[in-house]
Structures are given as C-alpha cells and as structure tokens.
Predicted model as a PDB file, atoms N, CA, C, CB and O in Angstrom, pLDDT in the B-factor column:
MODEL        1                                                                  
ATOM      1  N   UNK A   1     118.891 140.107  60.177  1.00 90.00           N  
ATOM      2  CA  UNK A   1     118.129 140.991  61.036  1.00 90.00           C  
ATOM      3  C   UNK A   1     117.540 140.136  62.170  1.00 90.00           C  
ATOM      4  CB  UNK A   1     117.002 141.746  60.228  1.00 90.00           C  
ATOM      5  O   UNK A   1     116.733 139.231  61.958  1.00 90.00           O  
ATOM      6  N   UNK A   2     117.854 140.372  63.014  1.00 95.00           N  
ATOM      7  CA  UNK A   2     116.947 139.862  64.439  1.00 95.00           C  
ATOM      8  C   UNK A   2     115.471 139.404  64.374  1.00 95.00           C  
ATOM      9  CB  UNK A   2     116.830 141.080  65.481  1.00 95.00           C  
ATOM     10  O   UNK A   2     114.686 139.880  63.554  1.00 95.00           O  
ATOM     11  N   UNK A   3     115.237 138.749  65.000  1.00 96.00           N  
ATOM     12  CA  UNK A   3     113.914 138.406  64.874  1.00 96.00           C  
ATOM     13  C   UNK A   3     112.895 139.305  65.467  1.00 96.00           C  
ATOM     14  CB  UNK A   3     113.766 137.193  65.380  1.00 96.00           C  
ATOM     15  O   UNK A   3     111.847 139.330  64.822  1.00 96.00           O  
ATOM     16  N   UNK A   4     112.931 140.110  66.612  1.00 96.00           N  
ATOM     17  CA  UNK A   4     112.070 140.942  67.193  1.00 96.00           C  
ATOM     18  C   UNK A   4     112.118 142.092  65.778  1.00 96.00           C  
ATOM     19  CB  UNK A   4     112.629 141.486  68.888  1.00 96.00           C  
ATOM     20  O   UNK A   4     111.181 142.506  65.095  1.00 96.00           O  
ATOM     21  N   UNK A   5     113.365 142.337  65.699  1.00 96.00           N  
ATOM     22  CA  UNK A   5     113.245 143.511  64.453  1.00 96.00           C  
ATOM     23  C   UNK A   5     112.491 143.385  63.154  1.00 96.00           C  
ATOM     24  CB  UNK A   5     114.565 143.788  63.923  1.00 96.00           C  
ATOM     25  O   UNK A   5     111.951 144.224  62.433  1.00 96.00           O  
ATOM     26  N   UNK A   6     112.634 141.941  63.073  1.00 96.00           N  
ATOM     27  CA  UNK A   6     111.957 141.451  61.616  1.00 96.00           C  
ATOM     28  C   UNK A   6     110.508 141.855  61.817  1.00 96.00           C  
ATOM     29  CB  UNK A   6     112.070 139.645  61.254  1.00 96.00           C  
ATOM     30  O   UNK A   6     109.903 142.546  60.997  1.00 96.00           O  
ATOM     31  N   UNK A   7     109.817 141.254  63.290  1.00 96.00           N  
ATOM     32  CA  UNK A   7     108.492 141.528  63.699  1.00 96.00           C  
ATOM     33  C   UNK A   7     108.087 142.691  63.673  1.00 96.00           C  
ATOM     34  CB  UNK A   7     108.241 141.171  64.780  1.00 96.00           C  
ATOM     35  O   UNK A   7     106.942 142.833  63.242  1.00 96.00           O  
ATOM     36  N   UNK A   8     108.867 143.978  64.125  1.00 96.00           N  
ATOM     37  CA  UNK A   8     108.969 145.419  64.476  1.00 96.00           C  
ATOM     38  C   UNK A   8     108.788 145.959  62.943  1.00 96.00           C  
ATOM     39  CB  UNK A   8     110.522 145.891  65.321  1.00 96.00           C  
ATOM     40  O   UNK A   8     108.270 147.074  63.003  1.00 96.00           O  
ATOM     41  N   UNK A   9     108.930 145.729  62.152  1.00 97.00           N  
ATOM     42  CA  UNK A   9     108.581 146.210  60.670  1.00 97.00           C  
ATOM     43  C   UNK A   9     107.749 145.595  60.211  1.00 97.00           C  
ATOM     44  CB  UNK A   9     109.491 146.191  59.718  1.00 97.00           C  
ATOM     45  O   UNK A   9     106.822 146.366  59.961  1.00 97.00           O  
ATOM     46  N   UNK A  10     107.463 144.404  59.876  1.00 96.00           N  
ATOM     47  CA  UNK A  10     106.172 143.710  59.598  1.00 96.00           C  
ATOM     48  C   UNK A  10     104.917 144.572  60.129  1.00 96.00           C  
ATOM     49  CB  UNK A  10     106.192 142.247  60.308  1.00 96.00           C  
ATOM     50  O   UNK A  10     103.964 145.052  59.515  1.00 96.00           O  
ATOM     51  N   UNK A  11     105.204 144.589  61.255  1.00 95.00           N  
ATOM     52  CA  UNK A  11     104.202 145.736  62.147  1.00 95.00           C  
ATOM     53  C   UNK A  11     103.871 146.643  62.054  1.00 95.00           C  
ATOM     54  CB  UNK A  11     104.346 146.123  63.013  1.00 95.00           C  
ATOM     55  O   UNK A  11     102.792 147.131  62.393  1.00 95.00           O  
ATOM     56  N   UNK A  12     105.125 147.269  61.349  1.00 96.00           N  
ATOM     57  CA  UNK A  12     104.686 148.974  61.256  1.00 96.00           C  
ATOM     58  C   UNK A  12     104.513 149.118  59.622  1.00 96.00           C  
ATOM     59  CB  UNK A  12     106.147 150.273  61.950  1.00 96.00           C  
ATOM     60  O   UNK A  12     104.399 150.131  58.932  1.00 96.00           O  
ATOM     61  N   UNK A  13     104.533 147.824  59.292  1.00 96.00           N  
ATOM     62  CA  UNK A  13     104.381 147.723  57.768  1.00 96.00           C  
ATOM     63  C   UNK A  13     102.119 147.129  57.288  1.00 96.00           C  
ATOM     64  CB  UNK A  13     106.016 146.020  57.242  1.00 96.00           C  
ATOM     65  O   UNK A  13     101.381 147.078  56.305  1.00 96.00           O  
ATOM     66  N   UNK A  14     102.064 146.874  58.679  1.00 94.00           N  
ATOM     67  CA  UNK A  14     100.664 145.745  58.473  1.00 94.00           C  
ATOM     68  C   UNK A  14     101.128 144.713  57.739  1.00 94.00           C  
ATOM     69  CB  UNK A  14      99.259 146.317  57.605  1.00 94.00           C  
ATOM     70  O   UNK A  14     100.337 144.117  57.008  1.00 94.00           O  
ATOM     71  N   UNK A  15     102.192 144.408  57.790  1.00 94.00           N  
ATOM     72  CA  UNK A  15     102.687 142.881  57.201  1.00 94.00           C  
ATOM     73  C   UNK A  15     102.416 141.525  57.835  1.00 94.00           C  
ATOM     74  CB  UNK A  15     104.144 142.837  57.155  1.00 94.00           C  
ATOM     75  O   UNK A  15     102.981 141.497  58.929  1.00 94.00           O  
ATOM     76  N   UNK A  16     101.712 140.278  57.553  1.00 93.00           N  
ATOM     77  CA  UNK A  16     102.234 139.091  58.191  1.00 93.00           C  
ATOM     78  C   UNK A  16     103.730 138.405  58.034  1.00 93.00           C  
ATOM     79  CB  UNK A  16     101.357 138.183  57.811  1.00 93.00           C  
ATOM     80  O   UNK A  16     104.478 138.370  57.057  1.00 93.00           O  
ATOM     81  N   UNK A  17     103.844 138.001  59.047  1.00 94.00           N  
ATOM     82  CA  UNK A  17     105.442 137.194  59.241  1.00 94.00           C  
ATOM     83  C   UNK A  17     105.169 135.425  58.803  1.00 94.00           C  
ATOM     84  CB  UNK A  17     106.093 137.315  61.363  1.00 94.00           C  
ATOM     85  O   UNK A  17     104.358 134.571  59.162  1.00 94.00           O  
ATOM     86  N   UNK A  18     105.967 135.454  58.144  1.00 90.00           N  
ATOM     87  CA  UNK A  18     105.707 133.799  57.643  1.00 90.00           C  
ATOM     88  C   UNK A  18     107.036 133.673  57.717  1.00 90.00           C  
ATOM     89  CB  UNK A  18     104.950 133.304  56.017  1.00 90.00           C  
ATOM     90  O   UNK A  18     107.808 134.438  57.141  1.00 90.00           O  
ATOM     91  N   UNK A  19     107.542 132.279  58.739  1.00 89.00           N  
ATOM     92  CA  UNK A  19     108.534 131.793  58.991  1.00 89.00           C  
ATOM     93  C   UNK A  19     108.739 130.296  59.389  1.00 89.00           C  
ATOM     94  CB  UNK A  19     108.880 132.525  59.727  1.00 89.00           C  
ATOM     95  O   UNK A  19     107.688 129.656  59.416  1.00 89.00           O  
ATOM     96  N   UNK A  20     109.694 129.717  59.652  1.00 85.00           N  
ATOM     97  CA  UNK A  20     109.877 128.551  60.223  1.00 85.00           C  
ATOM     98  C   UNK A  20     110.160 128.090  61.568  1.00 85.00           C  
ATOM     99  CB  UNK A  20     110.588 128.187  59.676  1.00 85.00           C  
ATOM    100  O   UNK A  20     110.400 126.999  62.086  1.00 85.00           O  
ATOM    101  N   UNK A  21     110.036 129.455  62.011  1.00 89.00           N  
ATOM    102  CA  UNK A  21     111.103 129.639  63.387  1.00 89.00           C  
ATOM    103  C   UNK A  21     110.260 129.516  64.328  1.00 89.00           C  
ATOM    104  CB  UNK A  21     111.966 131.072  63.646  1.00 89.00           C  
ATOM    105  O   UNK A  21     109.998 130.499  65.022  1.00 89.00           O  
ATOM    106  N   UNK A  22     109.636 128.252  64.566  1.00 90.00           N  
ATOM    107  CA  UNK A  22     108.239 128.432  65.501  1.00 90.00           C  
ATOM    108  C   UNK A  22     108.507 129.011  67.094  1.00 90.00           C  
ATOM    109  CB  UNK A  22     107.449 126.779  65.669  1.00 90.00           C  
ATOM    110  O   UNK A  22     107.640 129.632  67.707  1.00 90.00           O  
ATOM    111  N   UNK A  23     109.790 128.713  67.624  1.00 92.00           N  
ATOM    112  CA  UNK A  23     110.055 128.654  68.747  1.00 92.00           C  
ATOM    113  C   UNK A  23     110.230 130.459  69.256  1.00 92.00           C  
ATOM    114  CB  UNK A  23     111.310 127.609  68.825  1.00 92.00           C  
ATOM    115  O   UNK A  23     109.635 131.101  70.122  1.00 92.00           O  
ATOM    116  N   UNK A  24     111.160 130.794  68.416  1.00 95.00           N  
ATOM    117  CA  UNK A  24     111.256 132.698  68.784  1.00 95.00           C  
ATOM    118  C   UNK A  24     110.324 133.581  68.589  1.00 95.00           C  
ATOM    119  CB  UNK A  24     112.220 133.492  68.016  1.00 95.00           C  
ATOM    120  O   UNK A  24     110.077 134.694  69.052  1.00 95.00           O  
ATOM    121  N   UNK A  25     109.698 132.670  67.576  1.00 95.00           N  
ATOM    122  CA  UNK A  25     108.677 133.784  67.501  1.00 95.00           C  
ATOM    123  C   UNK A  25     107.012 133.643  68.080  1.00 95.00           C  
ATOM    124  CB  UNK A  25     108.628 134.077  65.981  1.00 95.00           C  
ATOM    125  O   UNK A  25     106.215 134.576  68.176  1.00 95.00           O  
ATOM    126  N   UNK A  26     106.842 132.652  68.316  1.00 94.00           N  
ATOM    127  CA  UNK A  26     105.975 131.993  69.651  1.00 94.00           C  
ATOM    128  C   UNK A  26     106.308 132.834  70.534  1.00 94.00           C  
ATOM    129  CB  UNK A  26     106.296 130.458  70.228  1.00 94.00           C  
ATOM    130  O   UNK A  26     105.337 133.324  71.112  1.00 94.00           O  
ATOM    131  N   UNK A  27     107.514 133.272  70.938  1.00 96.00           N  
ATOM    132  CA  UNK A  27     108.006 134.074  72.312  1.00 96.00           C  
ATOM    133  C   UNK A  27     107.634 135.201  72.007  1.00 96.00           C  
ATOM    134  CB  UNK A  27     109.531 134.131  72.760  1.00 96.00           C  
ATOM    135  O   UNK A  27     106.790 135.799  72.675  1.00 96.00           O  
ATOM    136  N   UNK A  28     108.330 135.819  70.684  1.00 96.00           N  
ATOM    137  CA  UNK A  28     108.191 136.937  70.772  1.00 96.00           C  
ATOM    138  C   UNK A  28     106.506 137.569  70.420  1.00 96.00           C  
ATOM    139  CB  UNK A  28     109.285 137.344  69.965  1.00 96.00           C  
ATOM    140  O   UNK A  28     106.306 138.774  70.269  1.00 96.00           O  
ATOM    141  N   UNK A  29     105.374 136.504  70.329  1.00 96.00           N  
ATOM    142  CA  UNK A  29     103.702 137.057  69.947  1.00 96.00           C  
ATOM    143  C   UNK A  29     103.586 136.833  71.893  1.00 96.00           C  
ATOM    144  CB  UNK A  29     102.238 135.572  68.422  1.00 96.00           C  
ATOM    145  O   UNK A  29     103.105 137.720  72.598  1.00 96.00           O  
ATOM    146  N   UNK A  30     104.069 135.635  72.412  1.00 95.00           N  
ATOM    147  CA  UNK A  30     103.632 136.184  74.107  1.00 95.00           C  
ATOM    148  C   UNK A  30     103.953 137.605  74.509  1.00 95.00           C  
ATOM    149  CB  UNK A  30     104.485 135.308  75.316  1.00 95.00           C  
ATOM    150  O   UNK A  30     103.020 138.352  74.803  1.00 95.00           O  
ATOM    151  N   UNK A  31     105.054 137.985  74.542  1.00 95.00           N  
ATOM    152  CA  UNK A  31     105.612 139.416  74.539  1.00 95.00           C  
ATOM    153  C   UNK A  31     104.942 140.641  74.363  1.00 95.00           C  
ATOM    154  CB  UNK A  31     106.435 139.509  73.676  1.00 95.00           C  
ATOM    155  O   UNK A  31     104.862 141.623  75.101  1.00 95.00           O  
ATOM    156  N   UNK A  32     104.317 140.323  72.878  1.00 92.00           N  
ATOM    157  CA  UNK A  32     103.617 141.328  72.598  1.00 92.00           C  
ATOM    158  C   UNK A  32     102.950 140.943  71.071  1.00 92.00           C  
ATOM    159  CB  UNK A  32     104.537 142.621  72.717  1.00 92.00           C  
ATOM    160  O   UNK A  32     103.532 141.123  70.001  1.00 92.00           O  
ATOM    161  N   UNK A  33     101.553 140.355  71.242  1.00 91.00           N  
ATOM    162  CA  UNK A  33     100.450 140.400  70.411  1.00 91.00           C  
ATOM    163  C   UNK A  33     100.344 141.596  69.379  1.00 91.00           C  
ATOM    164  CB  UNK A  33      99.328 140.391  71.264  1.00 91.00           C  
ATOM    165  O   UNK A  33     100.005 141.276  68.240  1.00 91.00           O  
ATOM    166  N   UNK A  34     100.531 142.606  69.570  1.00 93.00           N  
ATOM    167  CA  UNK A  34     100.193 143.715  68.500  1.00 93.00           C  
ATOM    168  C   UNK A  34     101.290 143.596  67.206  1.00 93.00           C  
ATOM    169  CB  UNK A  34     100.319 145.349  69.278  1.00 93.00           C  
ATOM    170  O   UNK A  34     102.357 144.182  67.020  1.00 93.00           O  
ATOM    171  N   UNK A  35     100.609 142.643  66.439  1.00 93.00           N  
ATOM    172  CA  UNK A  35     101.136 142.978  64.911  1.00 93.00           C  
ATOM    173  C   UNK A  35      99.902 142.128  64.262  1.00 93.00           C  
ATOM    174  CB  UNK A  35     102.987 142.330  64.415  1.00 93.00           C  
ATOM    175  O   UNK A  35      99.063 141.330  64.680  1.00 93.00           O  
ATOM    176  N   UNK A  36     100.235 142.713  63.048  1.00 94.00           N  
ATOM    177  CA  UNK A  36      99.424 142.082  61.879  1.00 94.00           C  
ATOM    178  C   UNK A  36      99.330 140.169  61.837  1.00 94.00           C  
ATOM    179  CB  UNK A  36     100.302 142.713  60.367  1.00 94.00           C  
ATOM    180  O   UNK A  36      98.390 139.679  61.211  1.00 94.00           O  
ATOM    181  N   UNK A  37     100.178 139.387  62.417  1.00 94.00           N  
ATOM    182  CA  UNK A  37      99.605 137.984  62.522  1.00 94.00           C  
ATOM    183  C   UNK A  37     101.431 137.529  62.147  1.00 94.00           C  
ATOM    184  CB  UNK A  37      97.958 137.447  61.141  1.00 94.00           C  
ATOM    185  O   UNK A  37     102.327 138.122  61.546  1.00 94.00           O  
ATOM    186  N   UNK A  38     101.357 136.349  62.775  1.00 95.00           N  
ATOM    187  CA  UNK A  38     102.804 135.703  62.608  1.00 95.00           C  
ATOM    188  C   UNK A  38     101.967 133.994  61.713  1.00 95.00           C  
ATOM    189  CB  UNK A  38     103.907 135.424  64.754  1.00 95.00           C  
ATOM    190  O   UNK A  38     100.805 133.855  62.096  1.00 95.00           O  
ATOM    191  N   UNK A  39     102.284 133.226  61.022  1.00 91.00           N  
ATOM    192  CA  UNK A  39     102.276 132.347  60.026  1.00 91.00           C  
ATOM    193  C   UNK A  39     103.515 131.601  60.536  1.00 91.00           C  
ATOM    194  CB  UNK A  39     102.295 132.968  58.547  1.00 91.00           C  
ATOM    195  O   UNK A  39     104.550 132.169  60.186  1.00 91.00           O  
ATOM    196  N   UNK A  40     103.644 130.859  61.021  1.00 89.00           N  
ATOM    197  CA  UNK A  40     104.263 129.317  61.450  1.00 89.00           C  
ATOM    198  C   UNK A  40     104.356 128.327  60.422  1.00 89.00           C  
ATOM    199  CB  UNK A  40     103.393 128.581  62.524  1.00 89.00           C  
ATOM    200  O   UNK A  40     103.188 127.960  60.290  1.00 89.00           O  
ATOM    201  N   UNK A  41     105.139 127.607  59.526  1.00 81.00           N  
ATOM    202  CA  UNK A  41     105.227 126.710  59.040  1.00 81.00           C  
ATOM    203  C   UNK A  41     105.955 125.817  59.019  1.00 81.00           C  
ATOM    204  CB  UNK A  41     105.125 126.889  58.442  1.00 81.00           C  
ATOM    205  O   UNK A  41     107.164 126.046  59.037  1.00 81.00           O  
ATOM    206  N   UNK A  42     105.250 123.910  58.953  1.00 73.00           N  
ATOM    207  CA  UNK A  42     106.621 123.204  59.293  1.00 73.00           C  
ATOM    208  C   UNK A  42     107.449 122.964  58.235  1.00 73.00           C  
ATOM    209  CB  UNK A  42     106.469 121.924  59.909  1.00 73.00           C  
ATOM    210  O   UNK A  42     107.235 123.530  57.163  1.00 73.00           O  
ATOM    211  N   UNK A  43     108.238 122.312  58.356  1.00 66.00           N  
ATOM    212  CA  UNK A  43     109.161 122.039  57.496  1.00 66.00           C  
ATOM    213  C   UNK A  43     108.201 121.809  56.072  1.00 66.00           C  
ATOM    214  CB  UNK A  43     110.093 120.760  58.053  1.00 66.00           C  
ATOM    215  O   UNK A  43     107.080 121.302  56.135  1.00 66.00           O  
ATOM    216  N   UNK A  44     108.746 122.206  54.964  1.00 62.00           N  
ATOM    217  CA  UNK A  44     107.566 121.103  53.758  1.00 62.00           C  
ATOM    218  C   UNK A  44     108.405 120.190  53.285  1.00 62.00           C  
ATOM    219  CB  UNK A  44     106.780 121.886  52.162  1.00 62.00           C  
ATOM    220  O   UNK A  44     108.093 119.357  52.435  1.00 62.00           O  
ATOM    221  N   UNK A  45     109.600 120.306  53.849  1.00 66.00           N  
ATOM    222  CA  UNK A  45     110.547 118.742  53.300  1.00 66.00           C  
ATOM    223  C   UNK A  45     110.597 119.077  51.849  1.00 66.00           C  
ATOM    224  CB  UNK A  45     109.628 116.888  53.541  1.00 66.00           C  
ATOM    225  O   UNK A  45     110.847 120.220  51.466  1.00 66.00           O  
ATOM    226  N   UNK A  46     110.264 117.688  50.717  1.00 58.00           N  
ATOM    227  CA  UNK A  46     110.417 118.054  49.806  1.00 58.00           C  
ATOM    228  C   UNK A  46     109.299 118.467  48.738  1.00 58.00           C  
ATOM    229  CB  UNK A  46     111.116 117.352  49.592  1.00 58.00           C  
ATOM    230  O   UNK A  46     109.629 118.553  47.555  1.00 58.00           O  
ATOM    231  N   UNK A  47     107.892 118.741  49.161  1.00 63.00           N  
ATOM    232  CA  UNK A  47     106.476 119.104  48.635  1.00 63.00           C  
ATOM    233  C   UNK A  47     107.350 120.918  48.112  1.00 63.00           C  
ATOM    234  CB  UNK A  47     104.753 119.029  50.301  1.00 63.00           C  
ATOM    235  O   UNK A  47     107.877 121.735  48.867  1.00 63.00           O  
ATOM    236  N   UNK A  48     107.147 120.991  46.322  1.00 69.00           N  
ATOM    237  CA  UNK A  48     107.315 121.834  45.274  1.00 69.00           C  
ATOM    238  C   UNK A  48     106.748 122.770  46.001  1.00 69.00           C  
ATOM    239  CB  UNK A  48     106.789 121.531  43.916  1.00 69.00           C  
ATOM    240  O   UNK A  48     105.851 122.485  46.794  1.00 69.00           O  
ATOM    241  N   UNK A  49     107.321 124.377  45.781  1.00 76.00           N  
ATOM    242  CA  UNK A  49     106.877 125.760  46.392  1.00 76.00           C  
ATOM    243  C   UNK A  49     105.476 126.166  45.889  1.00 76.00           C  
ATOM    244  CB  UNK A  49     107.933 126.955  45.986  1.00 76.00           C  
ATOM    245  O   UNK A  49     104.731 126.937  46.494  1.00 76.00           O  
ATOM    246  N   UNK A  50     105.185 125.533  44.659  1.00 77.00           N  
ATOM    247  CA  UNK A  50     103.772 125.739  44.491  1.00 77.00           C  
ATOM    248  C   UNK A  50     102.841 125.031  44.982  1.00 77.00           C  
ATOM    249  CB  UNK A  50     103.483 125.742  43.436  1.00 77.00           C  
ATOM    250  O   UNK A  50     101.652 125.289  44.796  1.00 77.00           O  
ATOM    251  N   UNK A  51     103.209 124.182  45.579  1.00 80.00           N  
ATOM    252  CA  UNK A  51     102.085 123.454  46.980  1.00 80.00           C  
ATOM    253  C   UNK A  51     102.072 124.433  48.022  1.00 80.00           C  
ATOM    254  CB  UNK A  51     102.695 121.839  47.859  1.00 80.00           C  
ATOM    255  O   UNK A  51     101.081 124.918  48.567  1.00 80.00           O  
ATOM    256  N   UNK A  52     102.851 124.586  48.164  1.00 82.00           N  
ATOM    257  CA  UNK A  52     102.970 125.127  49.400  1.00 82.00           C  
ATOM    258  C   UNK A  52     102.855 126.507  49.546  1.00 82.00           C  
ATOM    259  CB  UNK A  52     104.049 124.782  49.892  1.00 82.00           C  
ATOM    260  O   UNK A  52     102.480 126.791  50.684  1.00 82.00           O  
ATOM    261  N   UNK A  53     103.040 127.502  48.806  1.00 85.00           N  
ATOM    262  CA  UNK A  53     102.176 128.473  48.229  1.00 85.00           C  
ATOM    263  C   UNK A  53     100.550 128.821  47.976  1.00 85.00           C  
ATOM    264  CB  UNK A  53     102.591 128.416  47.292  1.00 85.00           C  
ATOM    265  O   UNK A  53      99.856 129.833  48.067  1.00 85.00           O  
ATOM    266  N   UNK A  54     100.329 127.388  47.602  1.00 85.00           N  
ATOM    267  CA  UNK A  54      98.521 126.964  47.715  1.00 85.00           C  
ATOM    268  C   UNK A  54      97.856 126.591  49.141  1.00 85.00           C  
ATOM    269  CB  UNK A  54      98.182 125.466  46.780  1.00 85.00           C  
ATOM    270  O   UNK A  54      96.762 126.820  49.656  1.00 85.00           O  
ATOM    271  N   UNK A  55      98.652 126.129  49.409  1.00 86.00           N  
ATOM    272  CA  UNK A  55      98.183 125.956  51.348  1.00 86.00           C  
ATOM    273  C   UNK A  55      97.984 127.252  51.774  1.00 86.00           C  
ATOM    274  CB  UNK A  55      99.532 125.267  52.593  1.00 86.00           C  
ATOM    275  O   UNK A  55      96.828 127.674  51.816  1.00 86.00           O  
ATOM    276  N   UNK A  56      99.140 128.136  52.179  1.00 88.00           N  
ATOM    277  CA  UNK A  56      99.434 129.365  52.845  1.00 88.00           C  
ATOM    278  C   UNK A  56      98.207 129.896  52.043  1.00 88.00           C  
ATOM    279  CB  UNK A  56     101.045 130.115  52.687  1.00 88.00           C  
ATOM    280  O   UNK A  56      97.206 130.069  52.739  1.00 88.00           O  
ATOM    281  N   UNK A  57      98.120 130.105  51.101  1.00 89.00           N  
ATOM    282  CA  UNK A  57      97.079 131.231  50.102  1.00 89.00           C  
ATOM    283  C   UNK A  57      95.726 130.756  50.610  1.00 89.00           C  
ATOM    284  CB  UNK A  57      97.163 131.031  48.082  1.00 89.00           C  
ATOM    285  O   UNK A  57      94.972 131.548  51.175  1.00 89.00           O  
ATOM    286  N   UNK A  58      95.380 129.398  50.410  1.00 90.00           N  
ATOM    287  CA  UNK A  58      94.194 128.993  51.026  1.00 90.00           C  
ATOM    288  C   UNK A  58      93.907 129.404  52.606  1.00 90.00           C  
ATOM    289  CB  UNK A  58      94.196 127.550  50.873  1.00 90.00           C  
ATOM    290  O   UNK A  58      92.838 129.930  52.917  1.00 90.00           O  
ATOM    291  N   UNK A  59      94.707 129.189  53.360  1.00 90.00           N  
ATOM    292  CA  UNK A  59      94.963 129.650  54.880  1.00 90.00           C  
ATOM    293  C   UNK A  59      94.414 130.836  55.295  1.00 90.00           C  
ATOM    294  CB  UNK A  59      96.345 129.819  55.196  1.00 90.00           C  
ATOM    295  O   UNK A  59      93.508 130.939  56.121  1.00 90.00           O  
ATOM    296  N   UNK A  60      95.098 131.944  54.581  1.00 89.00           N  
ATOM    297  CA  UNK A  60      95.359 133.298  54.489  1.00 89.00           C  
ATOM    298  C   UNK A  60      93.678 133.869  54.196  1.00 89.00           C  
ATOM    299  CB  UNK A  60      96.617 133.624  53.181  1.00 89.00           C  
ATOM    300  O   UNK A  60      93.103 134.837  54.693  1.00 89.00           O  
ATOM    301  N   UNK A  61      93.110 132.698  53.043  1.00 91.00           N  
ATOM    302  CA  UNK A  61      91.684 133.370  52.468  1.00 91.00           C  
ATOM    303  C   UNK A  61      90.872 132.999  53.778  1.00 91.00           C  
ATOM    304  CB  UNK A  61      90.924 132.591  50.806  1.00 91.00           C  
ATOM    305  O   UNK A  61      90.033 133.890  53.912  1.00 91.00           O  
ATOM    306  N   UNK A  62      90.758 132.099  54.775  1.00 89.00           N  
ATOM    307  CA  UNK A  62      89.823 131.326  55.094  1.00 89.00           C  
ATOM    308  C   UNK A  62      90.408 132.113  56.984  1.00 89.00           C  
ATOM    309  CB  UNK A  62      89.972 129.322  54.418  1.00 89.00           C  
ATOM    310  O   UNK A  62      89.896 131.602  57.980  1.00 89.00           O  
ATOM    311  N   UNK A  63      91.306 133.136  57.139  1.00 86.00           N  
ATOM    312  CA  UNK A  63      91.612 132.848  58.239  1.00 86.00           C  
ATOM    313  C   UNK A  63      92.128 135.001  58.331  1.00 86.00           C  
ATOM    314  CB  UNK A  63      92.901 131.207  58.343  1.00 86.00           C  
ATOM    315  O   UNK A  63      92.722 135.646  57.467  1.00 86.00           O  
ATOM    316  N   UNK A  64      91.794 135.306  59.172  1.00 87.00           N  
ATOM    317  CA  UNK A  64      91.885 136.558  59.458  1.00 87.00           C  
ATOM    318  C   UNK A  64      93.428 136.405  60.594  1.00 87.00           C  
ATOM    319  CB  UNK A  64      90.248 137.155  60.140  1.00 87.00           C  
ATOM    320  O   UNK A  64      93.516 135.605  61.526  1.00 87.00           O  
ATOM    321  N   UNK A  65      94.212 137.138  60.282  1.00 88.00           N  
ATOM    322  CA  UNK A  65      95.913 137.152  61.329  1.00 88.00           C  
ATOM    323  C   UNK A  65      96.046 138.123  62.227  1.00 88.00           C  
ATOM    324  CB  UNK A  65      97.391 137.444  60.477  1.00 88.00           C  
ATOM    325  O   UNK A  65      96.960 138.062  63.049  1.00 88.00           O  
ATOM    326  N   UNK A  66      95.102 139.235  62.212  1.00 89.00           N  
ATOM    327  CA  UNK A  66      95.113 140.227  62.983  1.00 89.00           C  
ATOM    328  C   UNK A  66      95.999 139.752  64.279  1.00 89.00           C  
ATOM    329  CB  UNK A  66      93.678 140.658  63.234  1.00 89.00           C  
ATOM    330  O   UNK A  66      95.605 138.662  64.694  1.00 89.00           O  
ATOM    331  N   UNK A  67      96.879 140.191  64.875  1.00 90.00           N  
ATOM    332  CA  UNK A  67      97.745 139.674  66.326  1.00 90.00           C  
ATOM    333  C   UNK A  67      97.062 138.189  66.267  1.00 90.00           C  
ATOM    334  CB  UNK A  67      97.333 140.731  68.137  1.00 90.00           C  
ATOM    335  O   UNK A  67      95.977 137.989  66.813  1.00 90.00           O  
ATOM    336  N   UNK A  68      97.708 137.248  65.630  1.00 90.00           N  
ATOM    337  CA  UNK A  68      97.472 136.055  65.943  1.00 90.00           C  
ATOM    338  C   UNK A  68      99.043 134.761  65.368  1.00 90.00           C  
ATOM    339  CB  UNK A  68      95.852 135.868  65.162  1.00 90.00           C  
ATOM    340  O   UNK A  68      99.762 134.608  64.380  1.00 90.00           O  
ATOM    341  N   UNK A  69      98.919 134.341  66.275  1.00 90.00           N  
ATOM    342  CA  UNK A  69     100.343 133.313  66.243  1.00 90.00           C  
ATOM    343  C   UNK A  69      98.954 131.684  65.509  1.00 90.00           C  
ATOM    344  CB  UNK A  69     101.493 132.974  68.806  1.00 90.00           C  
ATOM    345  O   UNK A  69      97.920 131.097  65.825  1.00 90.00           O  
ATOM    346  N   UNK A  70     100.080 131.740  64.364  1.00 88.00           N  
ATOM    347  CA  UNK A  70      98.985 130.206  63.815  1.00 88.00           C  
ATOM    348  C   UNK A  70     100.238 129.283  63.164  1.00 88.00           C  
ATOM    349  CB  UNK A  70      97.399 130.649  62.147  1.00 88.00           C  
ATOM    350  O   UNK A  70     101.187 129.926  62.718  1.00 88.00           O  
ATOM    351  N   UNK A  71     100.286 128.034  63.096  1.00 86.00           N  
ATOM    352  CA  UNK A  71     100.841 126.892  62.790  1.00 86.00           C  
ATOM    353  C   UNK A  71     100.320 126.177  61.935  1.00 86.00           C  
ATOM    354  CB  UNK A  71     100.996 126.260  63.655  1.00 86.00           C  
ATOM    355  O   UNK A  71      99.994 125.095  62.423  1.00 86.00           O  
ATOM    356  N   UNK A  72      99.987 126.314  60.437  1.00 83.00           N  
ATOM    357  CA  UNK A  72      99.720 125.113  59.185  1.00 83.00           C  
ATOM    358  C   UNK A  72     100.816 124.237  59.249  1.00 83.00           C  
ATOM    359  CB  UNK A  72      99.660 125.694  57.537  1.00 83.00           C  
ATOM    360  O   UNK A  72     101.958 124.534  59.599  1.00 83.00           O  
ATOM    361  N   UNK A  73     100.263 122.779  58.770  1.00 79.00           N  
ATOM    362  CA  UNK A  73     100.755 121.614  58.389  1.00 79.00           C  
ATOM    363  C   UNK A  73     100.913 121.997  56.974  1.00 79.00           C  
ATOM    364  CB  UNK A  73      99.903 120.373  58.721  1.00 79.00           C  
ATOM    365  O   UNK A  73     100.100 122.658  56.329  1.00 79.00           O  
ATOM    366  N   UNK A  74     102.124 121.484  56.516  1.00 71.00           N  
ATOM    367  CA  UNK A  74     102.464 121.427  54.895  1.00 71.00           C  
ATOM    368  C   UNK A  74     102.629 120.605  54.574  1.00 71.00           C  
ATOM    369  CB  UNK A  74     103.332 121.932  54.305  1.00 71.00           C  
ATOM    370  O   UNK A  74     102.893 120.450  53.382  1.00 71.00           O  
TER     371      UNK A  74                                                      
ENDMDL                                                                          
END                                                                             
C-alpha cells in the first residue's frame, strides 16, 4: 500500500503511523499535518523487539502525537 494511503487510514482510523521511512513520510506530515501523529524510528540494528517496544511505549506515555512528525533513537 502506498505510503500516503497507509497515512489516509491511520487517519481516519485515529491511528499513529510507526515506521522507518523517515524521508516519505516527513513529506507527506509537510503536506498535510492532520492525522493522529507519525512515529519515526531508526534503524534498531540488532537491540531484541522487546527493547524496542519499551522505548516506543515509554515515548508514547510521556508524549502526546496529535498531527505531530517525531524521531526516537533506538
């Protein structure tokens, strides 16, 4: 699925977008801000999904996404 489309349901879902794809979808929050929050993450290389699961979760508690483009370190 396209990336604007992926955003386009997230949206009409109140979903956040959590991806890797910092670059398209950077474009596509200039474009147009109105969604529930896009989640940027870098690579985690080889740090276990339950680290990295604990970051995002911690993130998520401490940080409101309303239309907002954000970038955690993993």
């Amino acid at each position: 699925m396209p990336d604007d489309l992926v955003l386009q349901l997230a949206a009409s879902q109140q979903r956040i977008v959590l991806t890797m794809n910092r670059k398209d979808y950077r474009r596509l929050h200039r474009e147009n801000a109105s969604h529930a929050g896009i989640l940027c993450c870098t690579d985690p290389g080889e740090q276990p999904e339950k680290k990295v699961a604990r970051k995002i979760d911690a993130f998520l508690k401490t940080n409101e996404m309303n239309s907002r483009f954000e970038r955690i370190s993993l």
